[in-house]
N, C-alpha and C positions, 0 to 999 in steps of 0.2 A: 026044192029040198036044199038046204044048209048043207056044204061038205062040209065036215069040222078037219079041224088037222092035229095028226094025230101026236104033235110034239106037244107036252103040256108045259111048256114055257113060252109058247106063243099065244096061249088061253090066258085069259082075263080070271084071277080067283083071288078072293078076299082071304086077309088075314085079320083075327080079330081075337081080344083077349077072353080069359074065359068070363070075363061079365058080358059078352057080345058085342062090345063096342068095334069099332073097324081102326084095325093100325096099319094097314096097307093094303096096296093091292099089287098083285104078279103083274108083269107086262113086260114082254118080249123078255123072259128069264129074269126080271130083275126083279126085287120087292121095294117097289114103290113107296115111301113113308112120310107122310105131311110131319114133321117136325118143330116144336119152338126150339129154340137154343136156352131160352132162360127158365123154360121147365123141363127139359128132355137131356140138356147136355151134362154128362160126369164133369165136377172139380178137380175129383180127387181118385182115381187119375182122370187126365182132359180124356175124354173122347165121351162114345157112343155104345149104347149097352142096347141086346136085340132079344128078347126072349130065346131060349135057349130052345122050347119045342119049337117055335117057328126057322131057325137055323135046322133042327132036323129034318122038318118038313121039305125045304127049300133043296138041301140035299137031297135027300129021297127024289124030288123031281125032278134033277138035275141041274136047275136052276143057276145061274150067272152070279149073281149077290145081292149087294141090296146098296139101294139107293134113297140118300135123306134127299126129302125136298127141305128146307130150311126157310121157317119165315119171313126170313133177313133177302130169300131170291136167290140165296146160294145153293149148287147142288152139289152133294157128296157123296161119293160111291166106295167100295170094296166090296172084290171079288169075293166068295166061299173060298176060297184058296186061302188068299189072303188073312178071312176073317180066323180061319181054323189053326195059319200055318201060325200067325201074330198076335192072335187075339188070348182071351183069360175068361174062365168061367168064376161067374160070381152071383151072392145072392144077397142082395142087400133087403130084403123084406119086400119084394116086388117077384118074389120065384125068379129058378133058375137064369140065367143071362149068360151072354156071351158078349164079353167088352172087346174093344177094340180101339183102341188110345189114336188121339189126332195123326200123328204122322202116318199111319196105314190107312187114311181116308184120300182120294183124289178128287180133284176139284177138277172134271172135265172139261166142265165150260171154261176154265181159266185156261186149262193146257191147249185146248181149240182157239183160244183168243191169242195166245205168246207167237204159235203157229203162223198166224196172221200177221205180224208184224214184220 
């Protein structure tokens, strides 16, 4: 028998839009997001837009934030803290969102690599 554990930010759950396609998955509290940059990223303003029910979602479970993977190799994260205390609700013809402009995004593996030098 599987014990499961009973914090759901350590369970593996998909997030997907309401056509079923899959935009991420949960892992260890964060929401995991395969990204391109040259179709996914706002101009105008720079940053990152996240559906707005799956921000509710992710609160409800107490969940960490969310993390872009970036096709480019790079990775980008912000807390739900973060995303709530900095971010802006918009809906550009894609339903509700919650944007969040470049400079409240971290680049962990770059602050791990500075670290090191």
């Amino acid at each position: 028998m599987m014990s499961q554990n009973p914090n759901p930010n350590h369970q593996s759950q998909t997030f997907r839009k309401d056509n079923g396609s899959v935009v991420g998955v949960l892992r260890d509290g964060w929401l995991e997001k395969p990204v391109n940059p040259a179709i996914h990223k706002l101009h105008s303003p720079s940053g990152w837009a996240t559906d707005k029910g799956h921000v509710d979602r992710l609160v409800q479970m107490g969940a960490k934030g969310i993390r872009l993977r970036l096709t480019t190799g790079v990775m980008l994260q912000a807390t739900l803290k973060d995303l709530i205390a900095h971010g802006f609700k918009m809906n550009r013809g894609h339903g509700d969102q919650w944007v969040l402009v470049d400079q409240h995004w971290d680049e962990p593996r770059k602050a791990q690599q500075l670290k090191m030098l």
